[in-house]
C-alpha atoms as one frame of an Amber mdcrd trajectory, in Angstrom:
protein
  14.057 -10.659 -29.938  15.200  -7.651 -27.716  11.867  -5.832 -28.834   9.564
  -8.944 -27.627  11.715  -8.703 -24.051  11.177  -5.497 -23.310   7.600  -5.921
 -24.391   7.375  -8.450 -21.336   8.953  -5.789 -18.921   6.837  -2.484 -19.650
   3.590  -4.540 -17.733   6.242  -5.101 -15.082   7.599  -1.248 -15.039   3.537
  -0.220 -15.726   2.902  -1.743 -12.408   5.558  -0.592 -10.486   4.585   3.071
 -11.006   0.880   2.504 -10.921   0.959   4.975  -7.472   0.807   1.698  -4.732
   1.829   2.871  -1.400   5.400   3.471  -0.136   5.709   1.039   2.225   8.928
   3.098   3.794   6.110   5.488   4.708   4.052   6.248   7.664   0.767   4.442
   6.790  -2.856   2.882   7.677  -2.859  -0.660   8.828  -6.399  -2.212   9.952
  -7.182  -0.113  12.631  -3.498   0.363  13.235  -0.485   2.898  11.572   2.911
   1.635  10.483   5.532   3.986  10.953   9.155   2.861  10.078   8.333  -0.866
  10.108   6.309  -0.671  13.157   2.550  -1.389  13.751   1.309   0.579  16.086
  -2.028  -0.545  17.325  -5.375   0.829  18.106  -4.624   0.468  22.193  -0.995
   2.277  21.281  -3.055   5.347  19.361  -5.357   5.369  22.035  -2.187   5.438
  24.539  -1.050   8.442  22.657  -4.046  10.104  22.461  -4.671  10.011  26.361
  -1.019  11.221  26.507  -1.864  13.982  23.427  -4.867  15.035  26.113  -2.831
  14.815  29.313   0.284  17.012  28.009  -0.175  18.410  24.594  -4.062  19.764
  24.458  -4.230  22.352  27.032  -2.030  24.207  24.617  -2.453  22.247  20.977
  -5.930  21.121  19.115  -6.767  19.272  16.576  -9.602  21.131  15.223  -8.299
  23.437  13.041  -7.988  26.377  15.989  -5.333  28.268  17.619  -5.208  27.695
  21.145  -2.073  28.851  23.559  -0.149  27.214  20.988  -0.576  26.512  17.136
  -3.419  23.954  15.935  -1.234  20.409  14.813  -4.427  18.779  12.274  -2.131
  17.288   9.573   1.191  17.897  11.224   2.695  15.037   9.101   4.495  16.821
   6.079   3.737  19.848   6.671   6.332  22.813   6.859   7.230  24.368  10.275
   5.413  27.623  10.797   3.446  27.281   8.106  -0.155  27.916  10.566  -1.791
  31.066   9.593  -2.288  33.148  12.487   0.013  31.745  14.636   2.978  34.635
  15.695   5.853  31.696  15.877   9.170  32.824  17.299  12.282  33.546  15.555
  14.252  30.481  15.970  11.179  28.351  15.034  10.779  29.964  12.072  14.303
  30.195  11.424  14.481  26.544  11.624  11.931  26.170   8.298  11.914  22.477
   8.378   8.749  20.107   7.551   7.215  17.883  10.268   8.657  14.111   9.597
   8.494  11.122  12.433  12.196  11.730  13.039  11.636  15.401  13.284   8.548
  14.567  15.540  10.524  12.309  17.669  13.732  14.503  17.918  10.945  17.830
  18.835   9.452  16.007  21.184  12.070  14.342  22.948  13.103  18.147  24.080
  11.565  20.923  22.446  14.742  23.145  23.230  17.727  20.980  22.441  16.124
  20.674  18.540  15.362  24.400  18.363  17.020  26.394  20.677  15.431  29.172
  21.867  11.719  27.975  20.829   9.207  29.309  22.993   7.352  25.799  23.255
   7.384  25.633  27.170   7.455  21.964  27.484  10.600  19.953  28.970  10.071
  17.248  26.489   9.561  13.310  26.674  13.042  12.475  27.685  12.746   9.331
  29.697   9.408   8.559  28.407   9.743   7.375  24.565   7.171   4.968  24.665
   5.142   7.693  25.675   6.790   9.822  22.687   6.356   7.103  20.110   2.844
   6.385  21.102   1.794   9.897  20.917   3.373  10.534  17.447   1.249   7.498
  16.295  -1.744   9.125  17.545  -0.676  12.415  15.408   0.381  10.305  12.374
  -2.982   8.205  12.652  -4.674  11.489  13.234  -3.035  13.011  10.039  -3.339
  10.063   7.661  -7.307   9.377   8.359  -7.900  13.100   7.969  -6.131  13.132
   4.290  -8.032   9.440   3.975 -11.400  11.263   4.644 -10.464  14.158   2.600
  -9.520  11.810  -0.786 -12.464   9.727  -0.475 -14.415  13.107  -0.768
């Protein structure tokens, strides 16, 4: 009898592990990106992404170059001061951390309370979280359909 029960589990335990998305992860919705529970729309990506353009681009792309600052394509995941090419300072790279939404958020709430003595010259989104929050959908969104396009290649 115990043999014929866990016979009836292992489908169960197959499907569990059968790679399905972590839903406690940033990730595509529609036209949207959840992160931590919330949707974020296409009008709050494209809310971040006029922000991105406004305050982040003169020194950041997303095109794979080095501008004033380094080049953010993929940011989600990725370890801090890991761009090649890019002469980060030493507290930055000190700091050796990888780029998650609460390390987004906490970065760009004010560059130099997370890392002091960063050379990011930017005071930060302080009183402007929405702002924040929309903008780190736009990078997450950006991030997420990159790796999308690259899979389905």
């Amino acid at each position: 009898m115990r043999t014929v029960i866990l016979a009836c589990f292992m489908p169960l335990v197959a499907l569990a592990d059968s790679g399905a998305a972590d839903e406690t992860q940033p990730h595509l919705q529609g036209d949207g990106v959840v992160i931590e529970g919330t949707l974020f729309t296409k009008e709050d990506i494209d809310q971040g992404s006029r922000t991105f353009m406004r305050r982040c681009s003169q020194c950041h792309g997303l095109d794979h170059t080095n501008y004033r600052a380094p080049w953010l394509n993929g940011i989600l995941g990725r370890p801090s001061a890991s761009v090649e090419g890019w002469a980060y300072s030493e507290p930055f790279r000190a700091w050796g951390g990888t780029w998650t939404v609460e390390n987004l958020r906490a970065w760009l709430t004010r560059p130099q309370d997370f890392i002091p003595g960063t050379a990011m010259n930017f005071g930060g989104f302080r009183s402007r979280v929405e702002d924040r929050d929309k903008v780190i959908a736009f990078l997450v969104s950006h991030a997420l359909s990159e790796k999308a396009g690259e899979q389905a290649d």
